[in-house]
C-alpha positions in Angstrom: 16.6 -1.7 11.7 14.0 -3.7 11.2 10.7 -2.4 9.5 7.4 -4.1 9.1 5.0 -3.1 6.1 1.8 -3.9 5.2 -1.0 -3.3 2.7 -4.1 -3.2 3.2 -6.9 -2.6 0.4 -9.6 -1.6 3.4 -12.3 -1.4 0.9 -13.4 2.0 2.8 -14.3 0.1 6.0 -16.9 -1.8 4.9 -17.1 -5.5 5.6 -16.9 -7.7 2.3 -19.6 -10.3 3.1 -21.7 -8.4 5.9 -21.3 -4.7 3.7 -21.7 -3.1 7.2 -19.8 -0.4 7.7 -17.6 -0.7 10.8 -13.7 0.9 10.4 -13.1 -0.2 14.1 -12.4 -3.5 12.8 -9.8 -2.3 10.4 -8.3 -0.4 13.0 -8.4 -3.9 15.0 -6.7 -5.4 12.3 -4.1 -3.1 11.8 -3.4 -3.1 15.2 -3.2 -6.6 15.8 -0.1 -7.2 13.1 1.2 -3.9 14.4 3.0 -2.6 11.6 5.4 0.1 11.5 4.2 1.4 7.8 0.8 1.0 6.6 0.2 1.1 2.6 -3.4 1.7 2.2 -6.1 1.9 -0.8 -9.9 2.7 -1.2 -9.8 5.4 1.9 -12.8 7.1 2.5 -12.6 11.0 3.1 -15.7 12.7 4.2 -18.1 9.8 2.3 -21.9 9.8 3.8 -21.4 6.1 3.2 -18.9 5.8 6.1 -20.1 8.7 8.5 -18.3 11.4 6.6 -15.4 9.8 8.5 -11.5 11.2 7.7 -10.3 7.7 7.7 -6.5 8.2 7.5 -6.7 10.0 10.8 -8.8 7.6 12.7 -6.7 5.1 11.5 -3.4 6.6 12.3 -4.8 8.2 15.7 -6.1 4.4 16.2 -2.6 3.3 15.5 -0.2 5.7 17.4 1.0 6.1 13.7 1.4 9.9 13.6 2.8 10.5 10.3 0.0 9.9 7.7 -0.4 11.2 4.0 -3.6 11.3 1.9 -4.2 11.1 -1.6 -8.2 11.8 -2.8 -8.2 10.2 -6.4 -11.9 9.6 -7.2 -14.6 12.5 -6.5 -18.2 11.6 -5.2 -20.6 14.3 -4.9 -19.8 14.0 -1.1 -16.2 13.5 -0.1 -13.2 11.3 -1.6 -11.4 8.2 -1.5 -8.2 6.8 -2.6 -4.7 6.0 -0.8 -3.0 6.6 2.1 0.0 6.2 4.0 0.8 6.1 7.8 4.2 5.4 8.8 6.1 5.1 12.6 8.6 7.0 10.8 8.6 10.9 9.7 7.4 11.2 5.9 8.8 13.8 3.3 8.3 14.7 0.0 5.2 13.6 -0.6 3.6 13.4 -4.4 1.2 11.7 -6.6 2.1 9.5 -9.7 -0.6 9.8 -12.3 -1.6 6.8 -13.5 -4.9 7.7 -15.7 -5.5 6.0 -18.6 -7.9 8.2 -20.9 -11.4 6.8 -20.4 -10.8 4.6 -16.7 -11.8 5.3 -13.3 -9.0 8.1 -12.1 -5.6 6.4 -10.6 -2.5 7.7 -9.0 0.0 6.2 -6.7 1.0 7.9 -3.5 4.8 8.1 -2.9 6.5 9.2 0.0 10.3 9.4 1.7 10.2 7.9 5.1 13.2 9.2 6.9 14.5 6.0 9.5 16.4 7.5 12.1 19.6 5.6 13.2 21.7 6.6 16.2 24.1 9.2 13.8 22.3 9.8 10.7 18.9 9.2 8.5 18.1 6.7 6.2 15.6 7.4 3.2 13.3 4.4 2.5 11.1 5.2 -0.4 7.6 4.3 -0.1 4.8 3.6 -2.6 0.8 3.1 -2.2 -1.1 2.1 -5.1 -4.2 0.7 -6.9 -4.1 -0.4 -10.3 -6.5 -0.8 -13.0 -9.1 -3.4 -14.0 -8.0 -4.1 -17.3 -4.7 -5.6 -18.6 -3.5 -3.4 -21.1 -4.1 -0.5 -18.5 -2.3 -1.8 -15.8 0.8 -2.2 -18.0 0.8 1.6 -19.0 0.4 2.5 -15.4 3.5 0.5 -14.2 5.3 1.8 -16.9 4.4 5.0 -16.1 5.3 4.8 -12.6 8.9 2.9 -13.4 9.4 6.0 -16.0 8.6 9.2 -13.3 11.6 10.9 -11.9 11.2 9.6 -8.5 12.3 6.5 -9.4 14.4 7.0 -12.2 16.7 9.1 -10.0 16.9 7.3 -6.5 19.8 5.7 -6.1 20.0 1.5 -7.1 20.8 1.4 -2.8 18.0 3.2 -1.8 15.5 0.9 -0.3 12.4 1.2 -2.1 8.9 -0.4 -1.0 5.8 -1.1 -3.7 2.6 -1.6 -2.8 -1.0 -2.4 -3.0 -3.8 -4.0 -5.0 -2.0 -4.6 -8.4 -5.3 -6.2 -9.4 -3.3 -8.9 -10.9 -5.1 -12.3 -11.0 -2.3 -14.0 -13.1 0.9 -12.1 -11.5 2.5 -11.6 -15.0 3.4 -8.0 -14.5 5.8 -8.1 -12.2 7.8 -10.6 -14.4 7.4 -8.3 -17.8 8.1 -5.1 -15.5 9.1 -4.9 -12.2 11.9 -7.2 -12.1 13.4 -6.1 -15.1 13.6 -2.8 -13.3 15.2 -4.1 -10.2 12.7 -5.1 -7.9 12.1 -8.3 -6.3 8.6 -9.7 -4.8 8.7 -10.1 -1.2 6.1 -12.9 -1.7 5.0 -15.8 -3.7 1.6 -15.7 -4.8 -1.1 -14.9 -1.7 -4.3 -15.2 -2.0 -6.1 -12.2 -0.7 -9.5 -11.8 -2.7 -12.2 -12.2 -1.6 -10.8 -12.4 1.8 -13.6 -14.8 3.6 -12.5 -17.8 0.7 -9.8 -15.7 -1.3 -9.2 -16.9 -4.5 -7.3 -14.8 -6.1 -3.7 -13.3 -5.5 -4.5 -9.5 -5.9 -2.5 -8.0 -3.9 1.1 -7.2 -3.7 4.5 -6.0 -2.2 7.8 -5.8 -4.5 10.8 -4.1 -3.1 14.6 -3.3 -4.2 17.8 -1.6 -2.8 19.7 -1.9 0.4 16.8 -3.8 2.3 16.8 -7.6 3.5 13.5 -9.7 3.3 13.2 -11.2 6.8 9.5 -12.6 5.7 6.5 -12.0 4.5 2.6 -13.5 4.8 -1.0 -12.6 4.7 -3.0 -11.4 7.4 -5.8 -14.4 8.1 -7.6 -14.2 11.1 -11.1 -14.3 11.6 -11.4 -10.5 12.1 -9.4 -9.3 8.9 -12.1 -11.9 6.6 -15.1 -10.1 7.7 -13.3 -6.6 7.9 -12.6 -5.5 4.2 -13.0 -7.8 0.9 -9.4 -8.4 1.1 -7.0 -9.5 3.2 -3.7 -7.5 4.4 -0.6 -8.4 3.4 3.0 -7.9 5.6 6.4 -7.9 4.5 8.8 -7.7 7.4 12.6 -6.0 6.1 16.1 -5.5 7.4 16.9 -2.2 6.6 21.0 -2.1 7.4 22.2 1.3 9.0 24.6 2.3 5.7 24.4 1.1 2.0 26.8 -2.2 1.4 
């Protein structure tokens, strides 16, 4: 089966050089690259700054994506944002990963089991949406912390497993010192996505491992996704076979 994933920091809808608030673009975006999974961060829910908008549902209702999940990490005085998921395929078991280190900005990741429905059985793919820290030393301890929880430590070395998000790594070090000693593989070089009208710097990411094929994988550069967000989307399109090898 083949499965394409993106993420997408949408940077709560508003445009990075214009700083108008439009999610219609996203939505355009998204639909335009038509991805079966969607990996999202900085999701407004109920913000006055984007019309008090629940912007996992537009999105997904945008999308035809009905299975969504939401996950609020920082308060406002009015509403929430933080990560989301909508997937083509049914999601279970959803949970949050904390990832707060004492003193930052509050971060978890968003995991979720998408359940990939073959002609005789169900596949589990493993899905993960998350935004990491500004500082170094914290977005080590968060990894870390993420490779240690029981989600991952007991899923099976063939269960296809999907990371991703804004890793907010300029120098892509830490998926060298962490995630590939721990099985997983990047399912790109180093793409540029920020800032996304001139992007610079290779922020975002997608690392996967277990019984999944990388068919190919590339950012999202048209005119609309530079003026939709500050950065640009990346997709990963897999092979996901119909039993483990």
């Amino acid at each position: 089966m083949r499965v394409r994933l993106m993420t997408y920091n949408i940077h709560k809808g508003i445009g990075g050089v214009d700083r108008r608030y439009a999610l219609q673009r996203i939505a355009d975006t998204l639909a335009r690259y038509d991805p079966d999974v969607v990996l999202l961060q900085e999701v407004d829910d109920g913000v006055p700054r984007s019309h008090r908008d629940r912007q996992v549902d537009l999105l997904g209702d945008a999308l035809g994506l009905r299975h969504r999940a939401f996950q609020a990490n920082v308060r406002l005085r009015e509403g929430s944002y933080g990560n989301a998921i909508l997937s083509r395929f049914p999601l279970a078991d959803v949970r949050d990963i904390e990832l707060t280190v004492p003193l930052k900005k509050r971060r978890r990741a968003l995991v979720a089991h998408g359940r990939l429905r073959f002609h005789d059985h169900t596949r589990t793919l493993l899905l993960c949406s998350l935004h990491l820290g500004l500082a170094g030393f914290e977005r080590t301890v968060q990894l870390r912390r993420l490779l240690r929880d029981e989600v991952l430590v007991h899923t099976h070395q063939d269960t296809p497993v999907i990371v991703g998000g804004d890793f907010n790594d300029v120098y892509g070090n830490l998926g060298r010192r962490l995630l590939e000693p721990a099985g997983f593989q990047p399912a790109h070089g180093r793409l540029r996505t920020f800032p996304a009208i001139l992007p610079l710097r290779p922020l975002d990411r997608i690392c996967f491992r277990g019984a999944l094929e990388l068919v190919r994988s590339f950012a999202a550069r048209s005119t609309l996704a530079k003026q939709a967000s500050d950065h640009l989307p990346i997709l990963a399109e897999f092979e996901v076979p119909e039993r483990p090898r």
